[in-house]
PDB file of N, H, CA, C and O in Angstrom:
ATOM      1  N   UNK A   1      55.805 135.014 100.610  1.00  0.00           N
ATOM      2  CA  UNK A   1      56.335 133.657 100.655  1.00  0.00           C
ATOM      3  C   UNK A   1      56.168 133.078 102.064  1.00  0.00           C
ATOM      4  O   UNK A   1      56.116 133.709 103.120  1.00  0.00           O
ATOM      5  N   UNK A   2      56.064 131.242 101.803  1.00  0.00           N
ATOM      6  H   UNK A   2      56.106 130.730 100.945  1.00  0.00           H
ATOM      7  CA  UNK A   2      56.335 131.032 103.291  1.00  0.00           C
ATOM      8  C   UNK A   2      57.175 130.019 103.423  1.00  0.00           C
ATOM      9  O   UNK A   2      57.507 129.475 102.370  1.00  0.00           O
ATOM     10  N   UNK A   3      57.586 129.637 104.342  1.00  0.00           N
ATOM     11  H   UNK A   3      57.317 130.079 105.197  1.00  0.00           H
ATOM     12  CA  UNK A   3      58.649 128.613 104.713  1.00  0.00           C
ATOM     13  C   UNK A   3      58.255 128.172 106.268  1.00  0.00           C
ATOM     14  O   UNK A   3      57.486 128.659 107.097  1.00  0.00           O
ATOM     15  N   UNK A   4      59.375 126.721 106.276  1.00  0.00           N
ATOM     16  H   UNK A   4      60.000 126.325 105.603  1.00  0.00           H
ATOM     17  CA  UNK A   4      58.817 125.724 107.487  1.00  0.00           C
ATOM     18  C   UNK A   4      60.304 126.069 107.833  1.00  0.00           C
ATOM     19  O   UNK A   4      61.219 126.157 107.014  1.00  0.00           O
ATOM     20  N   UNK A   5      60.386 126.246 109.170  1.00  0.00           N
ATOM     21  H   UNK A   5      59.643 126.175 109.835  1.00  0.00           H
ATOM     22  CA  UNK A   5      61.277 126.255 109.964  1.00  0.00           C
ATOM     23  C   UNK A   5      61.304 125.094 111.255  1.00  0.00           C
ATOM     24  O   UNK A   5      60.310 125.007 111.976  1.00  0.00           O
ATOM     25  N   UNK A   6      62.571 124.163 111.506  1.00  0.00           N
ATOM     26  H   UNK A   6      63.378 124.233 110.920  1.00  0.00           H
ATOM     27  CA  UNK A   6      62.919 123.584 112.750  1.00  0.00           C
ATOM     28  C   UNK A   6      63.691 124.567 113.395  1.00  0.00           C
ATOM     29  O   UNK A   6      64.603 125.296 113.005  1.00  0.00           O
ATOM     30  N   UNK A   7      63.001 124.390 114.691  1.00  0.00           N
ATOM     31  H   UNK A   7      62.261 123.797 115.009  1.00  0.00           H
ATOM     32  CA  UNK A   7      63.877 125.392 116.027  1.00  0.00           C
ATOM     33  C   UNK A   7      64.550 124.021 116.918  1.00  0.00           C
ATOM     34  O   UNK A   7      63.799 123.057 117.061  1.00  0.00           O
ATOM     35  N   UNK A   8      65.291 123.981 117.228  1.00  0.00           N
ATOM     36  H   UNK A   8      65.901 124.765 117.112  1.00  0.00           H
ATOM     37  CA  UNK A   8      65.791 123.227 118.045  1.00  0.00           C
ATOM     38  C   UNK A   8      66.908 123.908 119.699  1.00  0.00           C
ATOM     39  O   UNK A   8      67.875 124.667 119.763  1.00  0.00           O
ATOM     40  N   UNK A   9      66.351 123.372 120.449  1.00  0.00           N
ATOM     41  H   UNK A   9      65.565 122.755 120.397  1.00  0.00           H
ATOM     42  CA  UNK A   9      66.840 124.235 121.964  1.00  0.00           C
ATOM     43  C   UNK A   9      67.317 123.373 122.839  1.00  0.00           C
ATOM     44  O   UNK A   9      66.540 122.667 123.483  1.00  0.00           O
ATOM     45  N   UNK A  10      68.729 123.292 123.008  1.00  0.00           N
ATOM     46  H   UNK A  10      69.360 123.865 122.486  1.00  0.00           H
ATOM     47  CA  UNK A  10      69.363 122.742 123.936  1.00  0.00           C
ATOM     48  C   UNK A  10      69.331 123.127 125.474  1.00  0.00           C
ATOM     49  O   UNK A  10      69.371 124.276 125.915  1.00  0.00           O
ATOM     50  N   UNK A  11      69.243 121.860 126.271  1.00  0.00           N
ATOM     51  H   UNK A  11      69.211 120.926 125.913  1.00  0.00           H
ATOM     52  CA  UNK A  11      69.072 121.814 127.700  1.00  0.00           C
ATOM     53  C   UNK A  11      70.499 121.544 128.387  1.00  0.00           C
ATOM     54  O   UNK A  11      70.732 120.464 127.844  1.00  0.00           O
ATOM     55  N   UNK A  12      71.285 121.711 128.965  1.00  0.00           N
ATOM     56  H   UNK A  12      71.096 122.588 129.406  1.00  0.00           H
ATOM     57  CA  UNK A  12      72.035 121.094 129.948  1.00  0.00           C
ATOM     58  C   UNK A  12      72.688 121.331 131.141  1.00  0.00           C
ATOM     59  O   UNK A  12      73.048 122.485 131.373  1.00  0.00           O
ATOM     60  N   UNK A  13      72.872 120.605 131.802  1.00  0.00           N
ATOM     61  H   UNK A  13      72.580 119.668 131.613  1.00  0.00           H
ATOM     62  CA  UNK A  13      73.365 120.436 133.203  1.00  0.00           C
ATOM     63  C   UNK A  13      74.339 119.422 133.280  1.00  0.00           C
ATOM     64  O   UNK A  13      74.428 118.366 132.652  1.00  0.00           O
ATOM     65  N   UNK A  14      75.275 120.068 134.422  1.00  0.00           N
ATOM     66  H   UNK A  14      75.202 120.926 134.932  1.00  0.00           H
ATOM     67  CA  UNK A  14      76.211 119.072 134.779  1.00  0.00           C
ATOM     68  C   UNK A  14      75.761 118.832 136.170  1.00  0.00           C
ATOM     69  O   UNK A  14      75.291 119.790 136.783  1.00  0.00           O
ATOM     70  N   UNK A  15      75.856 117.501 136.832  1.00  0.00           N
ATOM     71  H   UNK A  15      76.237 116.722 136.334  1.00  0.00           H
ATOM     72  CA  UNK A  15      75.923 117.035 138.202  1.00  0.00           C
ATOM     73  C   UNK A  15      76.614 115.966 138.160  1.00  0.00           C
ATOM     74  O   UNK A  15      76.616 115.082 137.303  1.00  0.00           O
ATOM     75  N   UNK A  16      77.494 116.109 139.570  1.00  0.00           N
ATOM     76  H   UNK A  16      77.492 116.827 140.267  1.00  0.00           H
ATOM     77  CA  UNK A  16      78.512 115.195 140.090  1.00  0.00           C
ATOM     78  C   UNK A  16      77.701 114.293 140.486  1.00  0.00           C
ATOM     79  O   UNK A  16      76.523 114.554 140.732  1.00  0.00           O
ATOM     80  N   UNK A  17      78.403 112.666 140.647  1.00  0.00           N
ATOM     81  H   UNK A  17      79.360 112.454 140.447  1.00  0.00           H
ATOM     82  CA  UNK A  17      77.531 111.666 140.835  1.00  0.00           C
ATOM     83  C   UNK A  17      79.079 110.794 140.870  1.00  0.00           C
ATOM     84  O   UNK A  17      80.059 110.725 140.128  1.00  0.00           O
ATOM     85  N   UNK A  18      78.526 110.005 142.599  1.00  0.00           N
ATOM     86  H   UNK A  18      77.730 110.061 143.201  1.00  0.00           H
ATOM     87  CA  UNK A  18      79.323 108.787 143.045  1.00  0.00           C
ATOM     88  C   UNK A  18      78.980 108.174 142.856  1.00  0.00           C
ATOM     89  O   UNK A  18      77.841 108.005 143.293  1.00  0.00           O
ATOM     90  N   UNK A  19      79.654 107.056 141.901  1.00  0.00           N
ATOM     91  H   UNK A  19      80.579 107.193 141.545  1.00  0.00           H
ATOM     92  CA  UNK A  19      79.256 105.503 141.375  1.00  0.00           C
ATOM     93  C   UNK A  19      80.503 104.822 141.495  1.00  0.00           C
ATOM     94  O   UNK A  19      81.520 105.235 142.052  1.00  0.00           O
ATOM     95  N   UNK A  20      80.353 103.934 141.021  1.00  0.00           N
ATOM     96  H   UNK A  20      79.527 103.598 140.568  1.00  0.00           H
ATOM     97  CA  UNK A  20      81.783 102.653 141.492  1.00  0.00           C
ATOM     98  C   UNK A  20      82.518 102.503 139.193  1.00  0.00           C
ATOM     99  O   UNK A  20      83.608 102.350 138.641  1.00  0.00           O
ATOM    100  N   UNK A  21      81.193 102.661 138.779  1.00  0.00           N
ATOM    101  H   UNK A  21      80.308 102.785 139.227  1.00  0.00           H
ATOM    102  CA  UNK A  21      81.665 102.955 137.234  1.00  0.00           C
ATOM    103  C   UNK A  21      80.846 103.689 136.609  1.00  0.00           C
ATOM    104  O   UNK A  21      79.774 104.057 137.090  1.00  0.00           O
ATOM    105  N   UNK A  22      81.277 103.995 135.418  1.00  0.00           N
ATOM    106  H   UNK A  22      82.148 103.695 135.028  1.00  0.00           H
ATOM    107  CA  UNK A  22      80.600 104.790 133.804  1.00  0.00           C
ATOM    108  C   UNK A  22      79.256 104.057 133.924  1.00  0.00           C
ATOM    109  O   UNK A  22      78.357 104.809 134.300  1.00  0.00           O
ATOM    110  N   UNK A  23      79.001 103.186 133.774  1.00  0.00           N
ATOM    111  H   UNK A  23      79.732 102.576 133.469  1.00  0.00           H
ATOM    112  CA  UNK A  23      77.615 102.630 133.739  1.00  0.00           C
ATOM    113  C   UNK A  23      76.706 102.528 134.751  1.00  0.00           C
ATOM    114  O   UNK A  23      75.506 102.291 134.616  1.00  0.00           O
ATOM    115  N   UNK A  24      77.386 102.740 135.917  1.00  0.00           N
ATOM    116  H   UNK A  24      78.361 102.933 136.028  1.00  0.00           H
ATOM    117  CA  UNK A  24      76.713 102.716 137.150  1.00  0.00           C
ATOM    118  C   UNK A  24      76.291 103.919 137.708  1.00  0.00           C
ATOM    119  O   UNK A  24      75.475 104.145 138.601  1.00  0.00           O
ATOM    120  N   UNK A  25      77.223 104.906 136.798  1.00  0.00           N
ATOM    121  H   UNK A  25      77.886 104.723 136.072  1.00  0.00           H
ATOM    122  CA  UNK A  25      76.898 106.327 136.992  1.00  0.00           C
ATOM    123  C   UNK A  25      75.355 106.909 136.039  1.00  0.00           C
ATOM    124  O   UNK A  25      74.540 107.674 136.553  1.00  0.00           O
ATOM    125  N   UNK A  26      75.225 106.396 134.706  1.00  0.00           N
ATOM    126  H   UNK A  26      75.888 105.774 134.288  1.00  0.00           H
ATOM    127  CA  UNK A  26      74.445 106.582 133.785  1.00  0.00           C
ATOM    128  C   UNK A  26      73.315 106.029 133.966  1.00  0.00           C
ATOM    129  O   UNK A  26      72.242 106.456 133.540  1.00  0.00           O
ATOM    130  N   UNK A  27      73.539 104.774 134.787  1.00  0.00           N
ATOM    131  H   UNK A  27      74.411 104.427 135.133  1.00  0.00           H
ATOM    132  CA  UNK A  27      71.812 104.135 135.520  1.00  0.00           C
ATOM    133  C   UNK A  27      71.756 105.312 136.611  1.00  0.00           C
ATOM    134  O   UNK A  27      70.586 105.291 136.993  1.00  0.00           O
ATOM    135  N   UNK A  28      72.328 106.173 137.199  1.00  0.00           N
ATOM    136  H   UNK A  28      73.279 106.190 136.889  1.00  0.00           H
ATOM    137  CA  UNK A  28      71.957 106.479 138.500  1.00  0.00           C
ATOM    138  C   UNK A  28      71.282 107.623 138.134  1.00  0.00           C
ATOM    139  O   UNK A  28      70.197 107.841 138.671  1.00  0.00           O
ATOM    140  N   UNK A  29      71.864 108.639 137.059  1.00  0.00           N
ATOM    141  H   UNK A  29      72.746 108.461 136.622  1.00  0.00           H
ATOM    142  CA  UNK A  29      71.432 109.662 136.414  1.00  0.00           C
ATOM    143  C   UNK A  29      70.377 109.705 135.622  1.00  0.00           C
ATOM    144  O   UNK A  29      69.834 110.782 135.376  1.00  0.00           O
ATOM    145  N   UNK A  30      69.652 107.786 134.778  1.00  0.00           N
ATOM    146  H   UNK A  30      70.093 106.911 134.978  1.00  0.00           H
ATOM    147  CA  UNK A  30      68.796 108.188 134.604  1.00  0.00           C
ATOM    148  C   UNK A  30      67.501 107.769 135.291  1.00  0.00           C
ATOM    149  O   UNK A  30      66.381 107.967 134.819  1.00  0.00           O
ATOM    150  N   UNK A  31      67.728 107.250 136.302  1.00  0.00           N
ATOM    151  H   UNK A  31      68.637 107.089 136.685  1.00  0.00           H
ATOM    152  CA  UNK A  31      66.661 107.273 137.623  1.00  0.00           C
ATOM    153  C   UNK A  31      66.592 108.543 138.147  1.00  0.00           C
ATOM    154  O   UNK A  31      65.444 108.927 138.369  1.00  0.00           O
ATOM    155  N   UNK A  32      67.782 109.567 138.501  1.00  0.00           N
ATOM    156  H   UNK A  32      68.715 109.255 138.321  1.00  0.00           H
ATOM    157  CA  UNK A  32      67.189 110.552 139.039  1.00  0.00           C
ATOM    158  C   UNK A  32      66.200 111.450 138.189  1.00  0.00           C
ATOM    159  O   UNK A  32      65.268 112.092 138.674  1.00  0.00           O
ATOM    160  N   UNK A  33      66.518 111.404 136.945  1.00  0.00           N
ATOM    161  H   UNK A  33      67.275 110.882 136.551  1.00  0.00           H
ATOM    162  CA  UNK A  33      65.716 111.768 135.835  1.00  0.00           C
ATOM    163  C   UNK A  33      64.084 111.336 135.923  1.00  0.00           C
ATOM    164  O   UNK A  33      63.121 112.095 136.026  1.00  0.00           O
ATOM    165  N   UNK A  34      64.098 110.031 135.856  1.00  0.00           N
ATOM    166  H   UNK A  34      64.881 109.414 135.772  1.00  0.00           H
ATOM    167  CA  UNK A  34      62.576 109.227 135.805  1.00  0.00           C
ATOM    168  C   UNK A  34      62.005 109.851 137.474  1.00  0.00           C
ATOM    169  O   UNK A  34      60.863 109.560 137.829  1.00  0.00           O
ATOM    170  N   UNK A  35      62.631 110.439 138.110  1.00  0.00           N
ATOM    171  H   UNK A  35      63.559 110.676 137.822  1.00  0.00           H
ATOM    172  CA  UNK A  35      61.757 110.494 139.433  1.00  0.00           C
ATOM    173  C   UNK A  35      62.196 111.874 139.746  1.00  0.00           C
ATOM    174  O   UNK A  35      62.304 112.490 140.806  1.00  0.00           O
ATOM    175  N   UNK A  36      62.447 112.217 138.332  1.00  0.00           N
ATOM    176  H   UNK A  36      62.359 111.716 137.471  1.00  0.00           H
ATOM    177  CA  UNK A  36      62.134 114.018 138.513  1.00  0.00           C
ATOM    178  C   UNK A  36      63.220 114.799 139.634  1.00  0.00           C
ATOM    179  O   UNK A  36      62.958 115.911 140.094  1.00  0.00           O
ATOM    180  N   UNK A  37      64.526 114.001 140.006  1.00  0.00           N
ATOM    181  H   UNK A  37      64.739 113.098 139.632  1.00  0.00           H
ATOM    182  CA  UNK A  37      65.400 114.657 141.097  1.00  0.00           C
ATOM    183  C   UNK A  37      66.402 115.848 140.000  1.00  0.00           C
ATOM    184  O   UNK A  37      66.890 116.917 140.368  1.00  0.00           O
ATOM    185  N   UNK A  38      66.481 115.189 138.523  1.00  0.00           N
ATOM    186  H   UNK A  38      66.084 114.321 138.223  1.00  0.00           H
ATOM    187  CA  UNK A  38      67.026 116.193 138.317  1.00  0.00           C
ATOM    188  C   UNK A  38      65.851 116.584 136.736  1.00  0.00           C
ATOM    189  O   UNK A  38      65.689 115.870 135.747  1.00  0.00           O
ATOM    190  N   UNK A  39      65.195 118.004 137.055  1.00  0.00           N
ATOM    191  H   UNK A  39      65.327 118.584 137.858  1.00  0.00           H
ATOM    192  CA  UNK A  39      64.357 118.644 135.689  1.00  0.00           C
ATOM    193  C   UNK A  39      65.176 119.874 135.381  1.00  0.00           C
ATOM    194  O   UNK A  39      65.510 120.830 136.082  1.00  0.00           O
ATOM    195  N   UNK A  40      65.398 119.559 134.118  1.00  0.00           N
ATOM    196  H   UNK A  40      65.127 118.783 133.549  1.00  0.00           H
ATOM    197  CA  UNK A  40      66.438 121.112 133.210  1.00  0.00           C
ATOM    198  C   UNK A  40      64.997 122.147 132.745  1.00  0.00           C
ATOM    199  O   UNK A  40      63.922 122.041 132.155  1.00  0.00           O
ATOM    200  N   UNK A  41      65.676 122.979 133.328  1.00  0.00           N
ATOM    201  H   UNK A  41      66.550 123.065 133.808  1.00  0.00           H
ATOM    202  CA  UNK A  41      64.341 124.398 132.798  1.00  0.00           C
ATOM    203  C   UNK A  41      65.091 125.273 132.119  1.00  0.00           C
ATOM    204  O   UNK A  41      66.209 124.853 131.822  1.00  0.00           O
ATOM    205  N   UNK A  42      64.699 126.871 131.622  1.00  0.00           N
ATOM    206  H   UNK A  42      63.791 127.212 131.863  1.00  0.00           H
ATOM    207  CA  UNK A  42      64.881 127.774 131.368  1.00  0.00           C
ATOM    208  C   UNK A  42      66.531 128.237 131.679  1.00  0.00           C
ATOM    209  O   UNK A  42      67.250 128.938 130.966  1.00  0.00           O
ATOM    210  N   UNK A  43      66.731 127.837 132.494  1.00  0.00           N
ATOM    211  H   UNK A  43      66.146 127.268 133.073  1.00  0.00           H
ATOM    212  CA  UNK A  43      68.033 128.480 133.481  1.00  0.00           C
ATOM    213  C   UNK A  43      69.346 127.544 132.953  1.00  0.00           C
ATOM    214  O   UNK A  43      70.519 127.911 133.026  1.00  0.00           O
ATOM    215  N   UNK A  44      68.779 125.983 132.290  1.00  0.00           N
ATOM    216  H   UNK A  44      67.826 125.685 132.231  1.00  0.00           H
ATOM    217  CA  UNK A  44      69.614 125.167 131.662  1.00  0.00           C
ATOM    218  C   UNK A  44      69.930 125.223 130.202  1.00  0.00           C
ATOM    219  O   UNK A  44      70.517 124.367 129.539  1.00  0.00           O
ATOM    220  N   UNK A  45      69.294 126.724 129.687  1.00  0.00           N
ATOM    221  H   UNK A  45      68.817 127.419 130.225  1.00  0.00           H
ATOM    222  CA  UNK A  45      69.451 126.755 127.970  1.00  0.00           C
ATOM    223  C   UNK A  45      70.963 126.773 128.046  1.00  0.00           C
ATOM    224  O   UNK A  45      71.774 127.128 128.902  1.00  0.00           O
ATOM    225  N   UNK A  46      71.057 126.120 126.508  1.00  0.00           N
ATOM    226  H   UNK A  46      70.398 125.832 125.813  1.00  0.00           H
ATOM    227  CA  UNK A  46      72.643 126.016 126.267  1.00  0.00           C
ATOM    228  C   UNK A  46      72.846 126.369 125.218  1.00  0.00           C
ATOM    229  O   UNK A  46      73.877 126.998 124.978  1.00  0.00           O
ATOM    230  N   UNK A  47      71.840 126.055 124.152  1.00  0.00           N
ATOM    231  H   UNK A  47      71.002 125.545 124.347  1.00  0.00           H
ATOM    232  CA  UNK A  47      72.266 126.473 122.817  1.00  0.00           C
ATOM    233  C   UNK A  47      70.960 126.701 121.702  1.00  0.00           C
ATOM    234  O   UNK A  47      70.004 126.359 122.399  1.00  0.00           O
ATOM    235  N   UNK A  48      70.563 126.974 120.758  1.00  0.00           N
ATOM    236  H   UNK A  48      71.339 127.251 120.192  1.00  0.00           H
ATOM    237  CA  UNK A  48      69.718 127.411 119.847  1.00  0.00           C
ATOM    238  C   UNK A  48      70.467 126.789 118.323  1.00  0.00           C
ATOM    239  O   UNK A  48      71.678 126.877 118.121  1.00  0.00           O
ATOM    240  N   UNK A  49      69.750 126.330 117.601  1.00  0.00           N
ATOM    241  H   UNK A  49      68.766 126.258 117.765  1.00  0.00           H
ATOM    242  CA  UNK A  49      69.720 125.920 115.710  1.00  0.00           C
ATOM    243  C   UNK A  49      68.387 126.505 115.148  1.00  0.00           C
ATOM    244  O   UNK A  49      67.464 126.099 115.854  1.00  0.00           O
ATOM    245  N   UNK A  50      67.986 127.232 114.234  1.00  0.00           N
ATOM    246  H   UNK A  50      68.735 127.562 113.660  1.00  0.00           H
ATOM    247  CA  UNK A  50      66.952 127.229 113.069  1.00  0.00           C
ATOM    248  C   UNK A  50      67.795 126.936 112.287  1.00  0.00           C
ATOM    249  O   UNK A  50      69.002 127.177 112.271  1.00  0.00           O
ATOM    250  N   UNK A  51      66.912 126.200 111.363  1.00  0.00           N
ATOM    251  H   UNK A  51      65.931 126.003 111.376  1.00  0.00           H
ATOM    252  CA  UNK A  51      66.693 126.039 110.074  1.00  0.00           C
ATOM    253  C   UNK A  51      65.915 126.010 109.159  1.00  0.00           C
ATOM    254  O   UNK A  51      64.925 125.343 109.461  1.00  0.00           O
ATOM    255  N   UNK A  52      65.867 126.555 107.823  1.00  0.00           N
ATOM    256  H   UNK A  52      66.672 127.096 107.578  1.00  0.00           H
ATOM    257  CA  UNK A  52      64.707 127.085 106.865  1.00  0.00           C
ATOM    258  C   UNK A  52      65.352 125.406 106.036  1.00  0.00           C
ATOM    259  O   UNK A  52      66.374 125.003 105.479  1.00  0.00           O
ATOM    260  N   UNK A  53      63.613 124.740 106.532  1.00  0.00           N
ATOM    261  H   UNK A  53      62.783 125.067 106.985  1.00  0.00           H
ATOM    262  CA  UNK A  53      63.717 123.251 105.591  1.00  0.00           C
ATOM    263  C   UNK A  53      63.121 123.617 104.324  1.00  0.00           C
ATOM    264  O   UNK A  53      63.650 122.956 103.430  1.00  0.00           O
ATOM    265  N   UNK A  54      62.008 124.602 103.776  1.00  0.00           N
ATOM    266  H   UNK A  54      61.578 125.139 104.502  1.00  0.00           H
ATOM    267  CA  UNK A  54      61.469 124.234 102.956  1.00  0.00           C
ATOM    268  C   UNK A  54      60.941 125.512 102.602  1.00  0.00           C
ATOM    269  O   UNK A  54      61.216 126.432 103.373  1.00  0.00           O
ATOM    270  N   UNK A  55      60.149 125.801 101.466  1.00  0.00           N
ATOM    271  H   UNK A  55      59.926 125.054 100.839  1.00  0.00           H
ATOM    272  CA  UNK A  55      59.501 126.941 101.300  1.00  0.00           C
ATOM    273  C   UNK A  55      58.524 126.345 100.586  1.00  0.00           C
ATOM    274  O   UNK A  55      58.587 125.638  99.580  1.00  0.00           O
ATOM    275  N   UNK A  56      57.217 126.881 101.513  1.00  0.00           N
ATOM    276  H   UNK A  56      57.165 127.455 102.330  1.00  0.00           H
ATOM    277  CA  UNK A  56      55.837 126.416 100.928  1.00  0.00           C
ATOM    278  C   UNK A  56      55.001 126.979 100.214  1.00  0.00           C
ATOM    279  O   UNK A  56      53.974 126.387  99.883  1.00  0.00           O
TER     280      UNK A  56
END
């Protein structure tokens, strides 16, 4: 038999971040993102899901 499996692999990190608000914090985090100050690797796994969608 065969079957299709989704793997799904969680990334995360926490970093502190001075902003004046919630939204000012979430633009700042995702600029550091777009310019690569903060990249989640290997060391940021958090969590794992399979699931058997189908059998082909």
């Amino acid at each position: 038999m065969k079957f299709k499996a989704v793997v799904t692999e969680v990334l995360r990190r926490e970093v502190e971040i001075d902003a004046p608000s919630i939204g000012d914090a979430y633009d700042k985090v995702d600029s550091m993102i777009s310019d690569c100050e903060i990249v989640l690797d290997a060391d940021d796994f958090s969590d794992r899901d399979v699931r058997i969608i189908e059998n082909i």
